[in-house]
N, C-alpha and C positions, 0 to 999 in steps of 0.2 A: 504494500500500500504506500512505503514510503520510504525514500532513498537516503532522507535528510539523515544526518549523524550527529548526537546528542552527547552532553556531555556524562561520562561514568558518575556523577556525582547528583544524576537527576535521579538515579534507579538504585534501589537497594540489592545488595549482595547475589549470589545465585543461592536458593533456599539449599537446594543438594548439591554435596560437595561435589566438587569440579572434576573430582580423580576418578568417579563413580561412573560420573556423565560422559566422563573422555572413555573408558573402557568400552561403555555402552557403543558408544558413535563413534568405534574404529571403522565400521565402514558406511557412514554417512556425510554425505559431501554437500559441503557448501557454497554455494554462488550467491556473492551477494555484491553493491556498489550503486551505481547513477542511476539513471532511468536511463532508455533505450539504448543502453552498453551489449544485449543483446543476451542477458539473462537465462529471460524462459525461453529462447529457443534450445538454450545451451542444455538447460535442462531437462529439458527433453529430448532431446538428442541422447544425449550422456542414455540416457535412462532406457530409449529404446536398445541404442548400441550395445550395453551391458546390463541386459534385463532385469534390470533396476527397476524400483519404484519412484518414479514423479512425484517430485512437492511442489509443483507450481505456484504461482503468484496467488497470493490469498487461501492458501491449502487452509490458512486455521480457521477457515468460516464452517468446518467439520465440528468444530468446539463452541460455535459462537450461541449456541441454546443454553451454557453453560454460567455467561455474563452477568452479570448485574451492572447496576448504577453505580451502588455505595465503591467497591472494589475497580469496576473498569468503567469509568468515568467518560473517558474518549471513546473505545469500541461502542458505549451508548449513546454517544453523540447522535447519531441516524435515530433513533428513538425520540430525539429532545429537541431536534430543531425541527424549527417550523415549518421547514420545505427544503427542499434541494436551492431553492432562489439563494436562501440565507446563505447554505453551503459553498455555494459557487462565489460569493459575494464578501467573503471573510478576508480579510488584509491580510499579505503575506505573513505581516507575521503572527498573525490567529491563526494562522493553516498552520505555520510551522512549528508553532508551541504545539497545536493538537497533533501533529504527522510525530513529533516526539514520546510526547504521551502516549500517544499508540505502538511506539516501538517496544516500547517495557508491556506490556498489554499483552502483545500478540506474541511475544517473545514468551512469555509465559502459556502460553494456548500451543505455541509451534511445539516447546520442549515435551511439554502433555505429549503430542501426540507422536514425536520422533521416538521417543524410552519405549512405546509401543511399535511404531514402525520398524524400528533397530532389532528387532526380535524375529523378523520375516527372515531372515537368513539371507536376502538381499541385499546391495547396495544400492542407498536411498541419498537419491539426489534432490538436493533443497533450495528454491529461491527463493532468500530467508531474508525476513525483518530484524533477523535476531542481533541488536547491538554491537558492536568492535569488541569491545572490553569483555562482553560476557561471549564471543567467538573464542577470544584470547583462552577463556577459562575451561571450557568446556570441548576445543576443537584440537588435534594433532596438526603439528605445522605442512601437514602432505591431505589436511581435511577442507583448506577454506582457498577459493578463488574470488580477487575482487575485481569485479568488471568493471573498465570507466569510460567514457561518454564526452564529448566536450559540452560544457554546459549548451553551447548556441544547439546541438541537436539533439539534449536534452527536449528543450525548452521547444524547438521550429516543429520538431516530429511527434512529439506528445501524442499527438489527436491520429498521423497515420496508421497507426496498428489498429486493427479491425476486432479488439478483444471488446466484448459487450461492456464491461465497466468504464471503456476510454471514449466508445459511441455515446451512451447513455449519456454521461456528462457535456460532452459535446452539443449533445438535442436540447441540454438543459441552460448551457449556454446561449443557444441559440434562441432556444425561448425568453430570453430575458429583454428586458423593457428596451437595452440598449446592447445589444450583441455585440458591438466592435468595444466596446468599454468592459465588458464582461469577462470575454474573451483576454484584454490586455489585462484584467487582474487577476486572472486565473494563469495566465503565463507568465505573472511578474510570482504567484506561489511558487510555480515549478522551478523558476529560474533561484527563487531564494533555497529552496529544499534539495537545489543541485548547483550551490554555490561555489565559485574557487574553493572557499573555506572546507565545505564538506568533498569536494575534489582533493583535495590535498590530504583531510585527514583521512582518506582512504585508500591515498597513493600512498604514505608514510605509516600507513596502519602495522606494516611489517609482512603481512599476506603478498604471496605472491600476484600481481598485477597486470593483467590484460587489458590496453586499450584499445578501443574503437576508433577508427577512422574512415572515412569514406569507402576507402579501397578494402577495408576489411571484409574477409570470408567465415562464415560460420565454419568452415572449412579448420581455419585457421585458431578458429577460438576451441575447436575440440580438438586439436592436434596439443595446443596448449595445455588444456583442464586433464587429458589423458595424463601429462606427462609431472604434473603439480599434483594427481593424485595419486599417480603411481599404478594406473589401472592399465591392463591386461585388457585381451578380446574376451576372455574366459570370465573376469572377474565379475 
């Protein structure tokens, strides 16, 4: 849901210890980084190629019957506001304070349901929410790929991908009182939640690093993620 990087000091501890959850998730792979770095294709790639199991983008809405207010505040944001208009209409930095909030949130619903997916005897590919800091804790250094993006195609491509959550808000934009205004507050969120700032701290995160460019091949980004996870044809 959201690419922005928060700082370790918004989110309390991992509740189970870290040595537990790295055992568990020896062969759980992470992708995570910008917006249209090219993620969830990767991931699903990965996953057909070595008969893995997919976590695609938003995999925790599997848990989202689980939520409340008092505890998850922002996943109940869609419950509390007045319309999708409000949504689309929130200043960058109301998006970006809630796209934080939701990253300890969802982080907590992904880890639920990966201690059960880890259990399939497969290798489980994740296009994950889950935090820098709590990666650090919980991931082997041959478990986490960061994908990155230049903010400008972050920000220009948003809207081309054809996945229903990127249309729908789009129709919702578009419905609004003044669309070209809509539209530029809605790209000035994207552009602040895939900022230099959060470019950098995901290029410096320590994760080994895949960028995006024009000329880039998915080709190329699984010749990479094979080679940062250590996977085999067989694995």
């Amino acid at each position: 849901m959201s690419e922005s990087v928060c700082q370790p000091s918004a989110f309390p501890s991992v509740a189970i210890q870290s040595n537990l959850l790295r055992r568990l998730f020896q062969r759980v792979y992470f992708v995570t980084g910008t917006a249209y770095a090219g993620k969830s294709t990767l991931v699903r790639s990965l996953a057909q190629k070595h008969q893995g199991i997919m976590c695609g983008e938003n995999y925790h809405d599997a848990l989202m019957h689980l939520i409340d207010r008092e505890h998850q505040p922002n996943l109940s944001y869609f419950d509390t506001m007045s319309g999708w208009q409000e949504f689309i209409s929130r200043t960058p930095e109301q998006y970006n304070a809630w796209c934080c909030g939701n990253a300890q949130e969802i982080a907590d619903l992904e880890l639920l349901l990966l201690i059960h997916l880890s259990q399939m005897n497969r290798p489980v590919f994740v296009d994950t929410n889950i935090p820098l800091h709590m990666l650090h804790e919980i991931a082997g250094s041959h478990n986490v790929l960061v994908m990155l993006s230049p903010q400008s195609m972050s920000v220009d491509r948003f809207f081309d991908r054809s996945d229903p959550e990127k249309q729908f808000l789009l129709q919702q934009i578009n419905a609004a009182s003044d669309p070209e205004a809509a539209m530029a507050n809605f790209r000035a969120c994207i552009a602040l939640i895939n900022s230099p700032e959060t470019y950098a701290a995901y290029e410096q995160s320590g994760f080994p690093v895949y960028k995006r460019t024009d000329s880039s091949t998915p080709e190329e980004a699984m010749q990479m993620a094979e080679t940062v996870f250590q996977l085999t044809k067989e694995a």
